[in-house]
C-alpha positions in Angstrom: 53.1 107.8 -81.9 49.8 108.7 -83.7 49.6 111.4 -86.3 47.7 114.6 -85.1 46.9 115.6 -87.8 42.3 115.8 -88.5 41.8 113.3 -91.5 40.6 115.7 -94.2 37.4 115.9 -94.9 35.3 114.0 -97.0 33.7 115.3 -99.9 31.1 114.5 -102.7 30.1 116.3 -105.7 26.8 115.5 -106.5 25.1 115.8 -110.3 21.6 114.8 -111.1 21.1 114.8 -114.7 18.2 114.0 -117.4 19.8 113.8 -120.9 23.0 115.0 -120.2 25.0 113.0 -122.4 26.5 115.7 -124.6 28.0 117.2 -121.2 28.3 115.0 -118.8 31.8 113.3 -119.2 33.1 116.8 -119.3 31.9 117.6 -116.3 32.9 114.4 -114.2 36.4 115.3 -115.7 36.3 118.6 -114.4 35.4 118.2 -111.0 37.8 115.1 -110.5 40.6 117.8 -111.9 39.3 119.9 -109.5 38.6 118.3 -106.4 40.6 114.9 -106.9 39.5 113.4 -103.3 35.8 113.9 -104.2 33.9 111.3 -105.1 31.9 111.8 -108.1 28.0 110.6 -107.6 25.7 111.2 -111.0 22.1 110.5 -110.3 20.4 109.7 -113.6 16.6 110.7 -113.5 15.1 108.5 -116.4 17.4 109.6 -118.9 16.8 108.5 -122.8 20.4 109.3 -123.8 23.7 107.7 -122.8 23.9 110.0 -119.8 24.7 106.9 -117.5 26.7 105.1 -119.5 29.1 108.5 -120.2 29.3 109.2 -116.6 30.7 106.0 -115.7 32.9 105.7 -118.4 34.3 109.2 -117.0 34.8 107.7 -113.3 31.4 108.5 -112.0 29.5 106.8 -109.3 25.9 106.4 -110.9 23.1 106.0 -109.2 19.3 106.3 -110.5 16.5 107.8 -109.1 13.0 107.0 -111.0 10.6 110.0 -109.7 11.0 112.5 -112.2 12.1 115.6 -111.0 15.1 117.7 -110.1 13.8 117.5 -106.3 13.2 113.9 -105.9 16.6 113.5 -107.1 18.1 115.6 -104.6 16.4 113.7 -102.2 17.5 111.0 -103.1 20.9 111.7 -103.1 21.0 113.8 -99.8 19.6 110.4 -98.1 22.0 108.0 -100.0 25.7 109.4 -99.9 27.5 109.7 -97.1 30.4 112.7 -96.8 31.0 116.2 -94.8 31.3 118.2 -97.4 28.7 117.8 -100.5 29.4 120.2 -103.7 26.2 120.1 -106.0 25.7 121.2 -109.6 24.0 120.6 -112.7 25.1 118.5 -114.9 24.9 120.8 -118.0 28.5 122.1 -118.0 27.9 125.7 -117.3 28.8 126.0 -114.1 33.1 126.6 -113.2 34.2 123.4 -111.5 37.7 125.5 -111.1 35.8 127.5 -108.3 34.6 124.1 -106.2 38.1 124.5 -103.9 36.9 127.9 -103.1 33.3 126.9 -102.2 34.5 124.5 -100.3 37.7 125.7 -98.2 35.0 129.7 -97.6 32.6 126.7 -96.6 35.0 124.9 -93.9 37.5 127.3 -93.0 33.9 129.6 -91.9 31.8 126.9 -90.4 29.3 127.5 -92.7 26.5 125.3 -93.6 26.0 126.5 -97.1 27.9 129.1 -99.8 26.3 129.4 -103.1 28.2 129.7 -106.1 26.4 132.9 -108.0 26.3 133.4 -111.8 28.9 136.1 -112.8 31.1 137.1 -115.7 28.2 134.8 -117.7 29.2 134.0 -121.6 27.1 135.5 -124.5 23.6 133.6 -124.4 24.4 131.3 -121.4 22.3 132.9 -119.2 18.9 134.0 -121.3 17.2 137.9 -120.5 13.9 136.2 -119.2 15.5 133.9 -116.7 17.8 136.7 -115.1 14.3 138.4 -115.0 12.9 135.9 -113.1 15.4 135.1 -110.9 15.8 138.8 -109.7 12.1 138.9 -109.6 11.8 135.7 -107.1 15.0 137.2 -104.9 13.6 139.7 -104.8 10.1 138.1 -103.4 12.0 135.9 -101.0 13.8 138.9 -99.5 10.7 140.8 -98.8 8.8 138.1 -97.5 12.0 136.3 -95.2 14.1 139.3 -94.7 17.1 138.8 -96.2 19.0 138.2 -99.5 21.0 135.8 -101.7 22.4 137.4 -105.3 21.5 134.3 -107.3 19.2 132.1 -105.2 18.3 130.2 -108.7 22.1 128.8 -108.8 22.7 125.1 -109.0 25.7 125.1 -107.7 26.0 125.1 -104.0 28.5 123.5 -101.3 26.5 122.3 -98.4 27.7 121.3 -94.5 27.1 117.6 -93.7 24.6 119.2 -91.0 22.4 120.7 -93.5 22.2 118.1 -96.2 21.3 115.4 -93.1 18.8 118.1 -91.4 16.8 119.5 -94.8 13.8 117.7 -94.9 13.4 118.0 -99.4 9.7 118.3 -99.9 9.3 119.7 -103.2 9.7 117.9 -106.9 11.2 119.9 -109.3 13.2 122.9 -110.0 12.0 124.9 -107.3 14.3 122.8 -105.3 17.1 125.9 -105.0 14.4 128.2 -103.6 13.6 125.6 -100.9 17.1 125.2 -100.2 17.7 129.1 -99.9 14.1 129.3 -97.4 15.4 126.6 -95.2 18.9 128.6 -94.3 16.6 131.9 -94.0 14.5 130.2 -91.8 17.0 128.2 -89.1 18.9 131.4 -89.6 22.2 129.1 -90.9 25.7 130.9 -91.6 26.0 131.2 -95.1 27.9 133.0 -97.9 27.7 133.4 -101.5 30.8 133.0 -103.7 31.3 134.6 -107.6 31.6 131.8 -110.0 32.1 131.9 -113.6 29.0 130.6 -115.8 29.4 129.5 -119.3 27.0 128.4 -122.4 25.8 124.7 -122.7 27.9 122.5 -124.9 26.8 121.7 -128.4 24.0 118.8 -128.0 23.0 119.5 -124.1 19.7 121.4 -124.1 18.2 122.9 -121.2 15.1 121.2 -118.8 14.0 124.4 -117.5 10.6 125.7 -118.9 11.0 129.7 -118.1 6.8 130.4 -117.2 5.8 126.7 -116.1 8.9 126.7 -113.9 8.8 130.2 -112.4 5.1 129.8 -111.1 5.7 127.0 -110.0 8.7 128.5 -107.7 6.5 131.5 -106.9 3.8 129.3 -105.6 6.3 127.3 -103.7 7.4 131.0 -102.2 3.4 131.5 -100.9 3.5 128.1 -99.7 6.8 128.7 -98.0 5.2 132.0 -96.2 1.9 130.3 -95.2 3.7 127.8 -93.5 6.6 129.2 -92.2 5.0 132.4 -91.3 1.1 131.7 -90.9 0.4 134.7 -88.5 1.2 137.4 -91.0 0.2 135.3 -93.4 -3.7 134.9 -91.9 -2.8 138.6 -90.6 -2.8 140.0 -94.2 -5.8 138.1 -96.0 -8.2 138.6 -92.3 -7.1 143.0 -92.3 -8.1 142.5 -96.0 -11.3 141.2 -95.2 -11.9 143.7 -92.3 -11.2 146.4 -94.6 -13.8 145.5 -97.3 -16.3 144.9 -94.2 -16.0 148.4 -93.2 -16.6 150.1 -96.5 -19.4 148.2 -96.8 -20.6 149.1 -93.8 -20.1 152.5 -93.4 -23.4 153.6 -95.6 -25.5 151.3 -93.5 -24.4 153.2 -90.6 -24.5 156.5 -91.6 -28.8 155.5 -93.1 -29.2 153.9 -89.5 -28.0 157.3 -87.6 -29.7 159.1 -90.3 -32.8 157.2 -89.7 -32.6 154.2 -87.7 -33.1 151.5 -90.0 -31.2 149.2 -91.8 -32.6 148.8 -95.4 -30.0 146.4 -96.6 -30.0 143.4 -94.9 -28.6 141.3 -97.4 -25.7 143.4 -97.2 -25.4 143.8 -93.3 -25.5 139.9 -93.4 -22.3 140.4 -95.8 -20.3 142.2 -93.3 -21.0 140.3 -90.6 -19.8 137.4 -92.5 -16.7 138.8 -93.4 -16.1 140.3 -90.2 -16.4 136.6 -88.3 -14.3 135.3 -91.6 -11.5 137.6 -90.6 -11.7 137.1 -86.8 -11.6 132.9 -87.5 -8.7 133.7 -89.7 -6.6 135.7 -87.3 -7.4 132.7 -84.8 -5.9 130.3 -87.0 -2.5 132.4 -87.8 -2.3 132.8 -84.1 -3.0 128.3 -83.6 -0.7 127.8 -86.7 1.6 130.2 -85.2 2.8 128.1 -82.0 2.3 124.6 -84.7 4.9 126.2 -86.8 7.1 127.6 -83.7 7.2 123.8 -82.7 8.0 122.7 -85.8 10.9 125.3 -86.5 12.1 124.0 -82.8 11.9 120.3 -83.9 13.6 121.6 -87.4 16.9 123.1 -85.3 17.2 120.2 -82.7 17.7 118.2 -86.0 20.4 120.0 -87.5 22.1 120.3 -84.3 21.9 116.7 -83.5 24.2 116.3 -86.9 27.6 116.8 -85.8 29.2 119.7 -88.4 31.7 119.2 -90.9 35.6 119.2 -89.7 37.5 122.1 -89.8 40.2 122.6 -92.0 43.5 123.2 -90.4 47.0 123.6 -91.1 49.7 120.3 -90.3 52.7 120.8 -88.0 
């Protein structure tokens, strides 16, 4: 007679790292405590250390990915490992690997397509005054411009449904990576949670890879990007009404000189505001064109993820 009983669920934990060796083994040794039915995959991204050769020697499976960049290595690894569950952090040894059974049983027992594990009860220096800064500051950006809100939308630790690693087309490069990963759920409107984790300070010997001003304009500009494409009509809406509105103040003298005496002295700036005027009325054509494109494109986006079939279910035995 065959066993009822679901097979359980597969999972990977998934750690790209770039000199990482002064951490790394500690936190393969974590997570395999932790979850000991993951697999382990560490994606090396050019490392000059012994990052690769530690994370084997822990138990890892190592794969390298060439393109530098935290993104291309996501990527890489979303394309290459195969699971229904995925658990991803940094490799840096800050982030609790005790709260991955959490992540993941609020991730299956919810059918939820991703919970992200945010920053709290952080040790003394581990999490620097101008990078909480930012990362309220960019929340705070991506809730006013998408609607709604994560905590910590920076975090690098995340548990992701098979459906949304399979479905999340991973265009940017670097460390903006999280903030595409948090637009992406806004946007296909996916059920997802957010999870306190504990967040510690950076063994002796690891340094960090994230460059706080580079970094954070970089993620802003990727937040713009993510609005003009994902919302063009408000988007075209705004910079057109602004244009309209500088029009007419320039305009309104000429009017009030042509009622006043019917002529127009000022040509050259007559010429202005019709210029801007036709400027704004081509822009609000092309939020309403890019408007349907993107409507398509968030249709073709949704038939993807729901052609992935979604990770089992946990449930009790017998």
């Amino acid at each position: 007679m065959s066993d009822p009983r679901p097979d359980p669920p597969r999972v990977a934990v998934l750690i790209p790292c770039y000199n990482e060796a002064a951490a790394i083994g500690q936190v393969v040794g974590a997570f395999q405590e932790a979850l000991p039915a993951a697999r382990i995959h560490v994606y090396d991204n050019n490392s000059t250390d012994d990052t690769a050769a530690v994370a084997r020697a822990a138990g890892a499976l190592v794969g390298r990915e060439t393109a530098q960049g935290k993104g291309h290595v996501v990527r890489r690894m979303f394309a290459d490992v195969e699971a229904d569950v995925y658990v991803m952090v940094d490799g840096d040894a800050t982030y609790d690997a005790a709260s991955a059974p959490r992540m993941v049983d609020l991730l299956l027992d919810h059918r939820l397509d991703m919970v992200v594990g945010c920053r709290a009860g952080t040790a003394q220096g581990a999490y620097r005054a101008g990078h909480r800064v930012g990362n309220v500051l960019l929340t705070s950006s991506v809730r006013f411009l998408f609607g709604r809100q994560f905590t910590d939308m920076l975090s690098g630790y995340r548990a992701f449904s098979r459906r949304f690693v399979k479905s999340f087309p991973v265009l940017s490069t670097g460390f903006e990576i999280e903030t595409e990963l948090t637009v992406h759920a806004l946007e296909l409107a996916m059920p997802v949670a957010e999870l306190d984790t504990p967040y510690g300070a950076r063994p002796q010997g690891s340094v960090s890879k994230l460059r706080t001003y580079t970094d954070g304009a970089k993620i802003l500009r990727l937040i713009l990007s993510l609005y003009r494409n994902e919302k063009p009509l408000p988007f075209f809406s705004i910079l057109s009404s602004l244009l309209v509105a500088l029009a007419l103040g320039l305009a309104v003298p000429l009017f009030r000189t042509y009622l006043a005496t019917g002529l127009v002295p000022r040509f050259p700036t007559a010429i202005l505001c019709t210029g801007l005027m036709v400027i704004a009325a081509l822009g609000y054509t092309c939020g309403f064109i890019l408007d349907t494109v993107t409507r398509g494109r968030k249709e073709v986006k949704k038939l993807a993820y729901l052609a992935t079939p979604p990770s089992p279910r946990i449930q009790e035995g017998p």
